[in-house]
N, CA, C and O atoms as a MOPAC input file, in Angstrom:
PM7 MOZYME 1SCF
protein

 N     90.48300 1    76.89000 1   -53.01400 1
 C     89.78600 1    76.58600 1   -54.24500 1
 C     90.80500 1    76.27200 1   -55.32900 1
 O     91.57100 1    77.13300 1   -55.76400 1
 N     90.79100 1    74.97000 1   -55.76500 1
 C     91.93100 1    74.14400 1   -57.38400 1
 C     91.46500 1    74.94800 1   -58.31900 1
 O     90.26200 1    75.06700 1   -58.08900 1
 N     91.83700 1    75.73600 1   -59.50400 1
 C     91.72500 1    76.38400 1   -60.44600 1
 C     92.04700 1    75.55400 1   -61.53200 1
 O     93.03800 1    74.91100 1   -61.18800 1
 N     91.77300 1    75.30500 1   -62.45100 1
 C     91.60300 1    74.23100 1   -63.50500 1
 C     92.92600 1    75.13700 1   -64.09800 1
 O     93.16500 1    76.34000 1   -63.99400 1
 N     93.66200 1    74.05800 1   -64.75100 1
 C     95.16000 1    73.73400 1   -65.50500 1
 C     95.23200 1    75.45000 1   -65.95800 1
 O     95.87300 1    76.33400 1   -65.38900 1
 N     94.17100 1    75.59000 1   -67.41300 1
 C     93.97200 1    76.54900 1   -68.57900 1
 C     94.03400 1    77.87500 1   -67.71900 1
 O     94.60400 1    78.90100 1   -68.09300 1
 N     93.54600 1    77.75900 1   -66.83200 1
 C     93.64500 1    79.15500 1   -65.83000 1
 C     94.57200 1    79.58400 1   -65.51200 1
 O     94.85800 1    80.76100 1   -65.73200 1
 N     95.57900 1    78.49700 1   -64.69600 1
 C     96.77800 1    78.56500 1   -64.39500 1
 C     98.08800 1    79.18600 1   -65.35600 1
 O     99.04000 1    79.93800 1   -65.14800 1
 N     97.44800 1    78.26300 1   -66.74800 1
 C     98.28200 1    78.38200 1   -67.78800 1
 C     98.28700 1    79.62500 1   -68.36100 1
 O     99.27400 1    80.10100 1   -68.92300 1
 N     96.86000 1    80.36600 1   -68.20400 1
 C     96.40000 1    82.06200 1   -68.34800 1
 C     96.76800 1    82.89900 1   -67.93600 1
 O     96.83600 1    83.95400 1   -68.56600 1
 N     97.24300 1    82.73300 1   -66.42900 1
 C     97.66900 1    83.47800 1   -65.45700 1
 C     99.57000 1    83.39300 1   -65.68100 1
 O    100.31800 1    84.36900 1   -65.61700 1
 N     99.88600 1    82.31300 1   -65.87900 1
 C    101.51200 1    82.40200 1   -66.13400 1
 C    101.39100 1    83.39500 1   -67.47900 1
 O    101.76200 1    84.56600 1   -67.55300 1
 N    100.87000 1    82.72000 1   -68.34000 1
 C    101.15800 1    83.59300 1   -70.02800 1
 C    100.67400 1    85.14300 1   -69.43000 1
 O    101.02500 1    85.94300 1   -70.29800 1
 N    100.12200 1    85.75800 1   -68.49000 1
 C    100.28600 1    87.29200 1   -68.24300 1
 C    100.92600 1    87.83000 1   -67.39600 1
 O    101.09300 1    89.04600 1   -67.48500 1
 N    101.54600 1    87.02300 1   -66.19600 1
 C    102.49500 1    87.27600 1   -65.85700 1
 C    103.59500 1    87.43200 1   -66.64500 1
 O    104.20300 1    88.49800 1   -66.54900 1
 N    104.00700 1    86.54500 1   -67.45200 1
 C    105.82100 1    85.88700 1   -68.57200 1
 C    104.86700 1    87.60800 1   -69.24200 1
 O    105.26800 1    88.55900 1   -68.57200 1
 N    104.28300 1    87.84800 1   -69.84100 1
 C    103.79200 1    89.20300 1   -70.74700 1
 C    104.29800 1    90.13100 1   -69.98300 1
 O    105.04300 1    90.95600 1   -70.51200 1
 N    104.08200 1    90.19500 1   -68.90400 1
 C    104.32500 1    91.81700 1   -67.78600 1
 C    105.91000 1    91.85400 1   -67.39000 1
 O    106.60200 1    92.79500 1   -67.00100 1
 N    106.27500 1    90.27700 1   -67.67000 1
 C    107.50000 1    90.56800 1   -66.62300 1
 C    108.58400 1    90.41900 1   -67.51000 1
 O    109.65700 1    90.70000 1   -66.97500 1
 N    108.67400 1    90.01700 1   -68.87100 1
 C    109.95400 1    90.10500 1   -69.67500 1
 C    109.64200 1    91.16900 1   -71.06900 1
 O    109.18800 1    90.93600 1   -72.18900 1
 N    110.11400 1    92.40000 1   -70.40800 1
 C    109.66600 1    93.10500 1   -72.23000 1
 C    110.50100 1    93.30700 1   -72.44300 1
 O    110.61000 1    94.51700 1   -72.64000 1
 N    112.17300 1    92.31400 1   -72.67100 1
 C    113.24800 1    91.89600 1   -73.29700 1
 C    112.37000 1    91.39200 1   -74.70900 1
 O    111.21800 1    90.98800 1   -74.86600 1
 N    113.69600 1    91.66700 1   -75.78000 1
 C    113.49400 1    90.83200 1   -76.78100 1
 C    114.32400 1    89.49900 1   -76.39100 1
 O    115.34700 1    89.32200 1   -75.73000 1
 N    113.47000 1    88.66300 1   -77.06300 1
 C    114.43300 1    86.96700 1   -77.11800 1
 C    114.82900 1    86.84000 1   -78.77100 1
 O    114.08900 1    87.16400 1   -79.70000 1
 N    116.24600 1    86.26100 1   -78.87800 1
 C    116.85900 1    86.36000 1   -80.18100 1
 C    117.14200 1    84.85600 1   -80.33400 1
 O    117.89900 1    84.36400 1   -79.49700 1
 N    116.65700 1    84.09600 1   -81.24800 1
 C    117.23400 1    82.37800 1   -81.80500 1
 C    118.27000 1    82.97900 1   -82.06700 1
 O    118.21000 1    84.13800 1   -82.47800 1
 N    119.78900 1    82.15900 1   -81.84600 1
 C    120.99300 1    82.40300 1   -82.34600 1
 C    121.66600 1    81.10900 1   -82.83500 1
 O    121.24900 1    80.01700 1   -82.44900 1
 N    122.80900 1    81.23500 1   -83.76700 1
 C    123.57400 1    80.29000 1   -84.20700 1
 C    124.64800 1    80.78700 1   -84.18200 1
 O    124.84200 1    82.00300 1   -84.17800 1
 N    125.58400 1    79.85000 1   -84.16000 1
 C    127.18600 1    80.63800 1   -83.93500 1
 C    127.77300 1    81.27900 1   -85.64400 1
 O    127.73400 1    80.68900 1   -86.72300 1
 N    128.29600 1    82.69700 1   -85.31500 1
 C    128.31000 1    83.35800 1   -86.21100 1
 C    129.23200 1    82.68100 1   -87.61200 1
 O    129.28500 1    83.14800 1   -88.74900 1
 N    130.13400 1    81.01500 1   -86.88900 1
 C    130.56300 1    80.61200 1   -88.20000 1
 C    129.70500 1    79.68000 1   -89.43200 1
 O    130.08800 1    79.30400 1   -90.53900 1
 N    128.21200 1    79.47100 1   -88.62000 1
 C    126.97400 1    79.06200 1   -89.13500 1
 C    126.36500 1    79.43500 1   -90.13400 1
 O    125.58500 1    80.34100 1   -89.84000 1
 N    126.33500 1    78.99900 1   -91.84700 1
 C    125.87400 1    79.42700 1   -93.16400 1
 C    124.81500 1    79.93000 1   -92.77900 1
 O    124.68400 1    81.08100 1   -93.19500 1
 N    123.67100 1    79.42500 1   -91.91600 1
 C    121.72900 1    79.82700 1   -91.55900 1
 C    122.05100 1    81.30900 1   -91.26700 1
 O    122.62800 1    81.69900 1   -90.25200 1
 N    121.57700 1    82.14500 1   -92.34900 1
 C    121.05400 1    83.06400 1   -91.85700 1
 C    119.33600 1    83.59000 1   -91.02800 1
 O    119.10700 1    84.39700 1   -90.12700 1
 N    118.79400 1    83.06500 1   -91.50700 1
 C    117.52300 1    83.41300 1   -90.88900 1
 C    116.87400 1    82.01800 1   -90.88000 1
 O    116.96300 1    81.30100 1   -91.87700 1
 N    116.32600 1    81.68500 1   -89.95100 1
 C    114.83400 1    80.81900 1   -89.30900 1
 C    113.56200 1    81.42700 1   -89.26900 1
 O    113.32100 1    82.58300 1   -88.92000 1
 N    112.75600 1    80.55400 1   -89.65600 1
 C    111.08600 1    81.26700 1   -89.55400 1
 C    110.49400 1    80.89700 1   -88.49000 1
 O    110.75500 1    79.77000 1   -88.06900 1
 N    109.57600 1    81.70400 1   -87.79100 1
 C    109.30200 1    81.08600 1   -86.71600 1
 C    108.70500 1    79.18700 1   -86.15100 1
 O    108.66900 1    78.51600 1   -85.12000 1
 N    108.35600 1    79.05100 1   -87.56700 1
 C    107.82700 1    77.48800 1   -87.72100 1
 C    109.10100 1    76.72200 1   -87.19200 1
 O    109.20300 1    76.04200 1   -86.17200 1
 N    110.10400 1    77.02900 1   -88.21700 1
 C    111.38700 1    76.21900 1   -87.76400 1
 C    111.97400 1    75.89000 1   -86.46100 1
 O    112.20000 1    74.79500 1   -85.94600 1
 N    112.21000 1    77.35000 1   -85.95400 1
 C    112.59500 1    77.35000 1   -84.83400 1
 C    111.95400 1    76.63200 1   -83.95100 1
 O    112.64200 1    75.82200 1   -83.32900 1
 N    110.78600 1    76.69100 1   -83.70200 1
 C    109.78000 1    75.64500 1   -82.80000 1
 C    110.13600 1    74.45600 1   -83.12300 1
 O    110.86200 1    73.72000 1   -82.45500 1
 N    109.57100 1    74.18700 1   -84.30800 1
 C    110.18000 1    72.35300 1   -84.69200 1
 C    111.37600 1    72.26100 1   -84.08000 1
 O    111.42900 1    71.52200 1   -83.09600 1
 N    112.62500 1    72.99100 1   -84.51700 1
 C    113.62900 1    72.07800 1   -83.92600 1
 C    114.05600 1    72.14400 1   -82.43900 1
 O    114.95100 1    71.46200 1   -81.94000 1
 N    113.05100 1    73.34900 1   -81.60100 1
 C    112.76900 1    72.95300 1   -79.94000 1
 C    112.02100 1    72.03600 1   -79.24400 1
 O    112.03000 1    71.78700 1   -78.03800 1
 N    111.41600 1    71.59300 1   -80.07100 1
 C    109.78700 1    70.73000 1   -79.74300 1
 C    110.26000 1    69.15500 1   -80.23200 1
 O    109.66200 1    68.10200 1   -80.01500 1
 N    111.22800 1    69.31600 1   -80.78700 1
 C    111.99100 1    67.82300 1   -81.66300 1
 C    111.37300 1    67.24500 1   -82.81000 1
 O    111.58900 1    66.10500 1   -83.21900 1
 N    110.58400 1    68.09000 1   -83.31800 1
 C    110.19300 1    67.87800 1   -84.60300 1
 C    111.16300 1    67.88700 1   -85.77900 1
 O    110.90800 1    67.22400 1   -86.78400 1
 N    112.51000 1    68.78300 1   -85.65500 1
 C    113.26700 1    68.57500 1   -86.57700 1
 C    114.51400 1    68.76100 1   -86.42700 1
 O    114.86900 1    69.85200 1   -85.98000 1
 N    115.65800 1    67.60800 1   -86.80500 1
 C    116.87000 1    67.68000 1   -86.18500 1
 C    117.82200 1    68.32900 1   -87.30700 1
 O    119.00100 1    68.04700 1   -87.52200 1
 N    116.94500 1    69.35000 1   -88.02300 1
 C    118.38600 1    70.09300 1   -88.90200 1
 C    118.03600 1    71.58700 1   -89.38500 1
 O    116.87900 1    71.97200 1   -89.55200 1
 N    118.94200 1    72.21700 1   -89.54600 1
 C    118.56200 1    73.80500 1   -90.32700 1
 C    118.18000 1    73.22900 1   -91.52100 1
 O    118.25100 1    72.05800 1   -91.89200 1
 N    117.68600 1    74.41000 1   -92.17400 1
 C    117.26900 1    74.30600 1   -93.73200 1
 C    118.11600 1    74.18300 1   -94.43500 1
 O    117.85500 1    73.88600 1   -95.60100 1
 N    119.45400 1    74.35900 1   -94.02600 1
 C    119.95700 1    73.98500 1   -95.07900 1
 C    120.73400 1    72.35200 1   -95.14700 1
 O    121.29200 1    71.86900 1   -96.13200 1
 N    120.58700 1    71.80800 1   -93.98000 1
 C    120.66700 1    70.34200 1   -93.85900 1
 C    121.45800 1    69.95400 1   -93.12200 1
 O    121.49000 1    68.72900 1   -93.00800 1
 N    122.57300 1    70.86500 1   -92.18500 1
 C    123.11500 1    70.89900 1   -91.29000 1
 C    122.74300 1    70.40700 1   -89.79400 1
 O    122.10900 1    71.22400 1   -89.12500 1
 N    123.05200 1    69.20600 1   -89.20900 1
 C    122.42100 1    68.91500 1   -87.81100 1
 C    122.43800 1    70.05900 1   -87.17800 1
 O    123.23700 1    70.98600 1   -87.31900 1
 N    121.16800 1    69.94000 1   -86.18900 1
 C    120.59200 1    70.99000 1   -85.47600 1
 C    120.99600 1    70.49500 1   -84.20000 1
 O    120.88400 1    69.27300 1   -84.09500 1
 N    121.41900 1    71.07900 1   -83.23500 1
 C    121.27500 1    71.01800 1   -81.53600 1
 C    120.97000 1    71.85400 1   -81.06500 1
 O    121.65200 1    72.85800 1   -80.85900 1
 N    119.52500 1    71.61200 1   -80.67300 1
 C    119.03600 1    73.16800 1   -79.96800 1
 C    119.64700 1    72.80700 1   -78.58000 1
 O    120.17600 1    71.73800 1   -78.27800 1
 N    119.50300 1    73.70300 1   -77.94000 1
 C    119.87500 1    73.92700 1   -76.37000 1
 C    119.38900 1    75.20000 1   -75.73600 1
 O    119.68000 1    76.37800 1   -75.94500 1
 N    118.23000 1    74.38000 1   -74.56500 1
 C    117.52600 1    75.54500 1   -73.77900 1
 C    118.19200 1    75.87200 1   -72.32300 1
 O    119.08600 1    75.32200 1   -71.68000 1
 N    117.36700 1    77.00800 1   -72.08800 1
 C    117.99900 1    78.01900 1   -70.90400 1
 C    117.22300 1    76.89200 1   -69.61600 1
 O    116.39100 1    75.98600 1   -69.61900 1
 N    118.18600 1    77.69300 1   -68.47900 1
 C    117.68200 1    76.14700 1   -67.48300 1
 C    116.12800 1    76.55000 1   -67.25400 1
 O    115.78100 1    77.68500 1   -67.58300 1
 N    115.16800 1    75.63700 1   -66.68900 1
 C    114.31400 1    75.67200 1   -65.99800 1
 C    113.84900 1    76.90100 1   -65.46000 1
 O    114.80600 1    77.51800 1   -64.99300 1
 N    112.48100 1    77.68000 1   -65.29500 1
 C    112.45200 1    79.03100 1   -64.78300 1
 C    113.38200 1    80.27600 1   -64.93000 1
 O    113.88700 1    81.02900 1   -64.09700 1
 N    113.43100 1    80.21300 1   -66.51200 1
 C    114.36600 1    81.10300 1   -66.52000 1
 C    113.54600 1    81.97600 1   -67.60900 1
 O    113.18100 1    81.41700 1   -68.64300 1
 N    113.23100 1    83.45300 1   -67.36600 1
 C    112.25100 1    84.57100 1   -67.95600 1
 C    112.35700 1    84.05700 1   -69.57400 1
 O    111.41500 1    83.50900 1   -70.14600 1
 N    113.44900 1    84.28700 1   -70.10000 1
 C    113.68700 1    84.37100 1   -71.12600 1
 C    113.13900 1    82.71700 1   -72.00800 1
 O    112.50100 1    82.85200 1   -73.05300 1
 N    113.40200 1    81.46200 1   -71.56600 1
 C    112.91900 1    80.68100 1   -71.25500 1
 C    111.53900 1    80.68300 1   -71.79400 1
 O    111.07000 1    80.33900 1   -72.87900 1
 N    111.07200 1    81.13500 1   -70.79600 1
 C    109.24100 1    81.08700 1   -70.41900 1
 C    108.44700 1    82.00700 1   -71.45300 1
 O    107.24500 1    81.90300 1   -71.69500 1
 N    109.47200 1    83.07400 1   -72.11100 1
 C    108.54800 1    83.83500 1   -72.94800 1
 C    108.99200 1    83.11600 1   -74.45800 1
 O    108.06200 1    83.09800 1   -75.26400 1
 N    110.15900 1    82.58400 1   -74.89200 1
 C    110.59700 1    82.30100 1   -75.80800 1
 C    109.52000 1    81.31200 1   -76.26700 1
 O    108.70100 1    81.46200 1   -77.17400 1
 N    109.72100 1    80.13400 1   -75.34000 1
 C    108.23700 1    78.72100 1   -75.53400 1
 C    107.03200 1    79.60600 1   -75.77600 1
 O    106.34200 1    79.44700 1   -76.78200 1
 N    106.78300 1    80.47700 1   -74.92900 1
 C    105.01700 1    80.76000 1   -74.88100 1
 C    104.84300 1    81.69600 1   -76.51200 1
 O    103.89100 1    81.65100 1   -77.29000 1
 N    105.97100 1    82.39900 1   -76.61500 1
 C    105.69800 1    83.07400 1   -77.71300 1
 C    106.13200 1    82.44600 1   -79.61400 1
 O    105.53300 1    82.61300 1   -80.67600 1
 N    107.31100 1    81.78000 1   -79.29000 1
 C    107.27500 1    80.37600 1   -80.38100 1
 C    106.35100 1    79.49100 1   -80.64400 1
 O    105.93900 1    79.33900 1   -81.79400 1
 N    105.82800 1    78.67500 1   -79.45800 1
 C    104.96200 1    77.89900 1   -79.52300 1
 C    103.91900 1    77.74700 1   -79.00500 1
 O    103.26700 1    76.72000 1   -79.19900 1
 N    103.45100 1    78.84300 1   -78.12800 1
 C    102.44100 1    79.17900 1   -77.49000 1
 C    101.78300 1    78.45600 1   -76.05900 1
 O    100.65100 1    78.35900 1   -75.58500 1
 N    103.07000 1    78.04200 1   -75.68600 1
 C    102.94800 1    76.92100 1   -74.70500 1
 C    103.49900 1    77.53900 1   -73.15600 1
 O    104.68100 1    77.83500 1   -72.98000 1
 N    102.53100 1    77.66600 1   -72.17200 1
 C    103.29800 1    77.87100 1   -71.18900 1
 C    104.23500 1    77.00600 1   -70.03900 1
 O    104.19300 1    75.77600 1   -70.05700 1
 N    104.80400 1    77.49500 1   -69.36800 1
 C    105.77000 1    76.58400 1   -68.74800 1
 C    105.40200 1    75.05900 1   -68.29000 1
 O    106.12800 1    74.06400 1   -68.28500 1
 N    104.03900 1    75.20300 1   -67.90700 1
 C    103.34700 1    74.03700 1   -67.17900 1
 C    102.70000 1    73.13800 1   -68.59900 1
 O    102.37700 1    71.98900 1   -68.29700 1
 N    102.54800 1    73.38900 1   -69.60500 1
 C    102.32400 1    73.39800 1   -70.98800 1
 C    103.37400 1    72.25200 1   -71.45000 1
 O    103.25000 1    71.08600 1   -71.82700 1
 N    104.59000 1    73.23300 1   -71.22100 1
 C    106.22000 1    72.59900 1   -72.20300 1
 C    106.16300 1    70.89300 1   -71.51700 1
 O    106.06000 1    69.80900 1   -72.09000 1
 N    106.29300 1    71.29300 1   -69.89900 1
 C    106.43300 1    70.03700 1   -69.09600 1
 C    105.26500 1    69.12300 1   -69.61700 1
 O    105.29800 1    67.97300 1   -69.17900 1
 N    104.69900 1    69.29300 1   -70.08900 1
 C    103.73000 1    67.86100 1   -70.60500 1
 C    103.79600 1    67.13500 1   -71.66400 1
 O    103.78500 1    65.92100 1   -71.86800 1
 N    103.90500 1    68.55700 1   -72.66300 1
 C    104.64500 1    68.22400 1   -73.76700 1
 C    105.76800 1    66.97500 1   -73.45500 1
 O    105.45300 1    65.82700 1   -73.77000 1
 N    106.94400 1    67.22000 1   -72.89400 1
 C    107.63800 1    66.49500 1   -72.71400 1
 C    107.87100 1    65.54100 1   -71.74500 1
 O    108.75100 1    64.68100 1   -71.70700 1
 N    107.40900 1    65.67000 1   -71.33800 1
 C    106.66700 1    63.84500 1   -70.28300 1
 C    105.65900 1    63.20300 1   -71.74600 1
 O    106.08800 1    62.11900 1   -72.14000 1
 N    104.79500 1    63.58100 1   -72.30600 1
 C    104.34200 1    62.64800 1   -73.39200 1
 C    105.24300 1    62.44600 1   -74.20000 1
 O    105.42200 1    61.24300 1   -74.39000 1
 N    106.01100 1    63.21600 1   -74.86400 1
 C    107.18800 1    62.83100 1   -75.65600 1
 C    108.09400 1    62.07400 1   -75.23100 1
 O    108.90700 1    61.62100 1   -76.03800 1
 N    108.18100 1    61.72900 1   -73.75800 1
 C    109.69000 1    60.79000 1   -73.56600 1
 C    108.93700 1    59.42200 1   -72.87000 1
 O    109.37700 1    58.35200 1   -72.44700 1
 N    107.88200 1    59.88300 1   -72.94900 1
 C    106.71700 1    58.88800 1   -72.61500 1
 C    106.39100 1    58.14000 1   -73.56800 1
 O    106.16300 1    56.94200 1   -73.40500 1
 N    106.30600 1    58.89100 1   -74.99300 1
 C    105.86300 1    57.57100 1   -75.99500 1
 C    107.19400 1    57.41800 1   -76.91000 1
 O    107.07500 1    57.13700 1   -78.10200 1
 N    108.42800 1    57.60700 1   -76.33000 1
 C    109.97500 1    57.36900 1   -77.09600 1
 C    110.07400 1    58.29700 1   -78.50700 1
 O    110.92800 1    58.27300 1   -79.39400 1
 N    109.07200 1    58.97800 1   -78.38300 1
 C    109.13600 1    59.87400 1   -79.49200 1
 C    109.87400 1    61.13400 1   -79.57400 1
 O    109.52800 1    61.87500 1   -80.49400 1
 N    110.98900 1    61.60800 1   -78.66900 1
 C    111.40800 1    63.01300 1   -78.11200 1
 C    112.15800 1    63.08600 1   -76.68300 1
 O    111.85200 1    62.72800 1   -75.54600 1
 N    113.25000 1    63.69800 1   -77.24600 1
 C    114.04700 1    64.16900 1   -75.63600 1
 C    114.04800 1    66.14900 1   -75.53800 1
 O    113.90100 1    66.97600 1   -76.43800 1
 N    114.23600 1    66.29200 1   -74.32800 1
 C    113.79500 1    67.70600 1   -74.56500 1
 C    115.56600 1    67.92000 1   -74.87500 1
 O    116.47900 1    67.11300 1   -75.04600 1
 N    115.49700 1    69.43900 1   -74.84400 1
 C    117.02600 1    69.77500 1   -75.30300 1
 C    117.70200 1    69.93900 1   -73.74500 1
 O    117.23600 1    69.77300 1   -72.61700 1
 N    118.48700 1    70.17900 1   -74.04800 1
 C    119.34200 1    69.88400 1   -72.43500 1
 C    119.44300 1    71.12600 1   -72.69000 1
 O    119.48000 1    71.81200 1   -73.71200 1
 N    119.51000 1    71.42600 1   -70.84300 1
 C    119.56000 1    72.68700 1   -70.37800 1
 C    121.22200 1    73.27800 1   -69.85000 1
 O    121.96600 1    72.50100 1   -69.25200 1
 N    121.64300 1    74.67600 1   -70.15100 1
 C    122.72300 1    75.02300 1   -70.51600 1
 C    122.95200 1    76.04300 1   -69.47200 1
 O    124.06000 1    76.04200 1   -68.93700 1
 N    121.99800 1    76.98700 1   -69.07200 1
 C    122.13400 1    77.86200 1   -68.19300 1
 C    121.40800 1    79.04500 1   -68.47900 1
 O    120.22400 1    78.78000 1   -68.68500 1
 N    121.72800 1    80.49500 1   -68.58600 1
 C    121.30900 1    81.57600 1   -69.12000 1
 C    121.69800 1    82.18600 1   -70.30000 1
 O    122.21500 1    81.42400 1   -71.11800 1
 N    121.58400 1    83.43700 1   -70.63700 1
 C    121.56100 1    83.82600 1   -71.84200 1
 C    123.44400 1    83.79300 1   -72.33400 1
 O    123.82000 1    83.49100 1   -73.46700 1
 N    124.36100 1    84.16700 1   -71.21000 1
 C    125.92600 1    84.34000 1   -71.36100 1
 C    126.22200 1    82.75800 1   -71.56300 1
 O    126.62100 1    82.46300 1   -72.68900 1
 N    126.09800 1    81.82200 1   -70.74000 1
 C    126.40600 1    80.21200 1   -70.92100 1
 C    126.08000 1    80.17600 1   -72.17500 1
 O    127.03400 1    80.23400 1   -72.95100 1
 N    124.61800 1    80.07000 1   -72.81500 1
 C    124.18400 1    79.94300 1   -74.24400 1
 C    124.89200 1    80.07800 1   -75.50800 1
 O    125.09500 1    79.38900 1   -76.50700 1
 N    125.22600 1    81.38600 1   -75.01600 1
 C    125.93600 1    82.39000 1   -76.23900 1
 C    127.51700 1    81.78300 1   -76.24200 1
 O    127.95100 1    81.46200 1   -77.34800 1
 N    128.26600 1    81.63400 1   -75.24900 1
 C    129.00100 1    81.36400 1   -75.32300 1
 C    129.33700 1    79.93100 1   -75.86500 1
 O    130.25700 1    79.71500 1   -76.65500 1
 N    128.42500 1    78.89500 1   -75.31800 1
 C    128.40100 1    77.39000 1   -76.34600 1
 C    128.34800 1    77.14200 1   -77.68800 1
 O    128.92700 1    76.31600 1   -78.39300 1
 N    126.92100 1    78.68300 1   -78.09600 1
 C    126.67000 1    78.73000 1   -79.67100 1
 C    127.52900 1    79.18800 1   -79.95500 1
 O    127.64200 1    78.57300 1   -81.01600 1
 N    128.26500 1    79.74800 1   -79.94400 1
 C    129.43900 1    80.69200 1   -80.50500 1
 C    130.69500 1    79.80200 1   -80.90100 1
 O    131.42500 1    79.96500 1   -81.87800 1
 N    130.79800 1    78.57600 1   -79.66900 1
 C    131.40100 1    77.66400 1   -80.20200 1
 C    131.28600 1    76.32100 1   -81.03700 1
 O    132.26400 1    75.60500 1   -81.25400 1
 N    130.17000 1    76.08000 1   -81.42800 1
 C    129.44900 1    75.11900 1   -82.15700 1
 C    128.49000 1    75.28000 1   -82.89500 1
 O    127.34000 1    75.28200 1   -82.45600 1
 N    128.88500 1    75.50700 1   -84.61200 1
 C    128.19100 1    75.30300 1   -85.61400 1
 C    126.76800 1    74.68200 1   -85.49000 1
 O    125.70400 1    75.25400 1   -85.72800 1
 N    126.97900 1    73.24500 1   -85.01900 1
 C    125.40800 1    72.69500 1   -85.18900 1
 C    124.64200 1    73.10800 1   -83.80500 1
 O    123.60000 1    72.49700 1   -83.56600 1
 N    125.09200 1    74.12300 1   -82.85400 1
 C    124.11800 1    74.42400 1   -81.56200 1
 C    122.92500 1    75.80900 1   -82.50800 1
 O    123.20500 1    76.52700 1   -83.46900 1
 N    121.81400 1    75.71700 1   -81.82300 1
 C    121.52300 1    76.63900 1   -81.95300 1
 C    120.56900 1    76.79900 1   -80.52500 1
 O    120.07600 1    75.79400 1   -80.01200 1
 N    120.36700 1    78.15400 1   -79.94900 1
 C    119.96600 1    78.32600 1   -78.51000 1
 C    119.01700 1    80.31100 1   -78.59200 1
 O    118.99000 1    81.18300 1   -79.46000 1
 N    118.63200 1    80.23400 1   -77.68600 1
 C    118.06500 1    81.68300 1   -77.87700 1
 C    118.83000 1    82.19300 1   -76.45900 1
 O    119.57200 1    81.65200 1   -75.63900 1
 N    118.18400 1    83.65800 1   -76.64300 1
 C    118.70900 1    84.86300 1   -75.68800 1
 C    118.19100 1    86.03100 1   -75.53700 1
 O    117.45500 1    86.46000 1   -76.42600 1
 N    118.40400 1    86.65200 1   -74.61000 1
 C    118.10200 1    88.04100 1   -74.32800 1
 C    118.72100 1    89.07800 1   -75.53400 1
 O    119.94100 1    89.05900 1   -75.69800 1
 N    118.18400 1    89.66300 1   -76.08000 1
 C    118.86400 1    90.82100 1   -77.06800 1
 C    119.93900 1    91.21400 1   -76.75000 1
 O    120.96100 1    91.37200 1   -77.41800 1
 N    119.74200 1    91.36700 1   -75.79800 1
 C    121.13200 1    92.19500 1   -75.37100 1
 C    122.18500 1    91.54100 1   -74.74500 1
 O    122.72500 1    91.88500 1   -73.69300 1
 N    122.46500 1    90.54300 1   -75.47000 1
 C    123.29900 1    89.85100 1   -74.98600 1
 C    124.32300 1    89.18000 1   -76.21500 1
 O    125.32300 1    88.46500 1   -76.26000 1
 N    123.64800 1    89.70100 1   -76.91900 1
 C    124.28400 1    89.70500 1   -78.70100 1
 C    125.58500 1    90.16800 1   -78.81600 1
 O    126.01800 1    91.26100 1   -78.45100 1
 N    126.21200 1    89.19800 1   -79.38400 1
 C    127.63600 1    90.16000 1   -79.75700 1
 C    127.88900 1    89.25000 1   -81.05000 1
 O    127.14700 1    88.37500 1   -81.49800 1
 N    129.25600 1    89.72600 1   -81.58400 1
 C    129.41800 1    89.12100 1   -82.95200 1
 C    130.30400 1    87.77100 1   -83.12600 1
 O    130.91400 1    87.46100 1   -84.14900 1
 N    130.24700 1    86.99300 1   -81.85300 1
 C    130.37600 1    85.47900 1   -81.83400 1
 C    128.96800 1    84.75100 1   -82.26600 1
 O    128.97400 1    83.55000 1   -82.53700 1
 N    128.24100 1    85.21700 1   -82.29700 1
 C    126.74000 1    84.77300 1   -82.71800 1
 C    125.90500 1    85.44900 1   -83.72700 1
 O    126.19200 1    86.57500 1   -84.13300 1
 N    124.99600 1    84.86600 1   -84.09400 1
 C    124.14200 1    85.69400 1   -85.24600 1
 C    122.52900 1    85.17400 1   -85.21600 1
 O    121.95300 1    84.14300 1   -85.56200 1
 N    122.23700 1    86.10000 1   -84.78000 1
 C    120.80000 1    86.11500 1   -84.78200 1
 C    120.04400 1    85.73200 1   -85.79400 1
 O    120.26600 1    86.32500 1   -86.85000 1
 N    119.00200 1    84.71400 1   -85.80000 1
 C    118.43200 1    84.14300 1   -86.93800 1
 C    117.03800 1    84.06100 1   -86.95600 1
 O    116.40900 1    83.32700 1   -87.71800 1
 N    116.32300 1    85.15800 1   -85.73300 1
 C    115.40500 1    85.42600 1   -85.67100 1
 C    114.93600 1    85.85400 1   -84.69900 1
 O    115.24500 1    85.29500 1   -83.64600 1
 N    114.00200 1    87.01500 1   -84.66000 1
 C    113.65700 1    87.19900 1   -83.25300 1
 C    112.34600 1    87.14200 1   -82.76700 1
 O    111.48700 1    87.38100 1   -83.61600 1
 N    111.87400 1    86.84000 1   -81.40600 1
 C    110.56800 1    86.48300 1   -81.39400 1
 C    109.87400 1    88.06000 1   -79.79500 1
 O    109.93900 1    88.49400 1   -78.64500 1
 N    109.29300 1    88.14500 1   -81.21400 1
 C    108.29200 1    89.30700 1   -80.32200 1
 C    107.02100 1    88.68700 1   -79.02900 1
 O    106.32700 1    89.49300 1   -78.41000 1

C-alpha cells in the first residue's frame, strides 16, 4: 500500500523528533562581527533567499552532507521542511534558475572547522561540538 507524500513527510518529522535530542547551533567563524541570527534569517540564507548577514557581509551557508541527523532536524526545525520536503524545494529552485542549494561539507567537525576558517561561511552543528574557533549565532530547538 503507496502512502501519500504528507504521511511520509509525518513519519520522517517523528522519527528526526525521537532520534536527535542534540541541540543544533547556526555558527559563524568566531572572527565574524554577526553576533546573533533570528531564526527567519538563518532559513533565508539556507533556502537562498538571502546572500548576506545583517550586517551586509556575503553569506555562504554550507550544509552537512545528505542524511545526516543533524541535517534533517536543523531544515525541519528552521524551516519546517522535511528531508523529502528540502529535495523539492530544490529541484524547483534549480529548476526555475532561481537557487543553488549550499554545497555539502560533511559533518558537524568538517563544518566547524571550514567556519572557523572563513568569515563569510556560515554552517550549523551539533552543540557539542562548539569550541571557540566559532560562535554560535543561534540555536534551534
Amino acid at each position: 500500500m503507496r502512502m501519500p507524500v504528507s504521511v511520509h513527510c509525518l513519519l520522517a518529522a517523528l522519527l528526526l523528533a525521537g532520534s536527535c535530542s542534540a541541540e543544533v547551533v547556526v555558527i559563524v567563524s568566531a572572527r565574524n562581527p554577526v553576533k546573533a541570527l533570528s531564526g527567519e534569517q538563518a532559513s533565508d540564507l539556507f533556502l537562498g533567499k538571502a546572500a548576506e548577514f545583517p550586517n551586509g557581509l556575503h553569506a555562504v551557508p554550507i550544509d552537512q552532507s545528505e542524511g545526516s541527523p543533524v541535517r534533517d532536524v536543523f531544515y525541519l526545525k528552521s524551516s519546517g521542511k522535511a528531508p523529502a520536503q528540502m529535495k523539492a524545494y530544490w529541484a524547483h529552485m534549480l529548476f526555475t534558475g532561481r537557487g543553488q542549494p549550499p554545497v555539502e561539507s560533511g559533518d558537524s567537525a568538517a563544518i566547524k572547522r571550514l567556519v572557523a576558517e572563513n568569515p563569510n561561511l556560515v554552517g550549523y552543528i551539533d552543540r557539542s561540538a562548539l569550541d571557540a574557533s566559532v560562535r554560535a549565532v543561534l540555536a534551534i530547538h
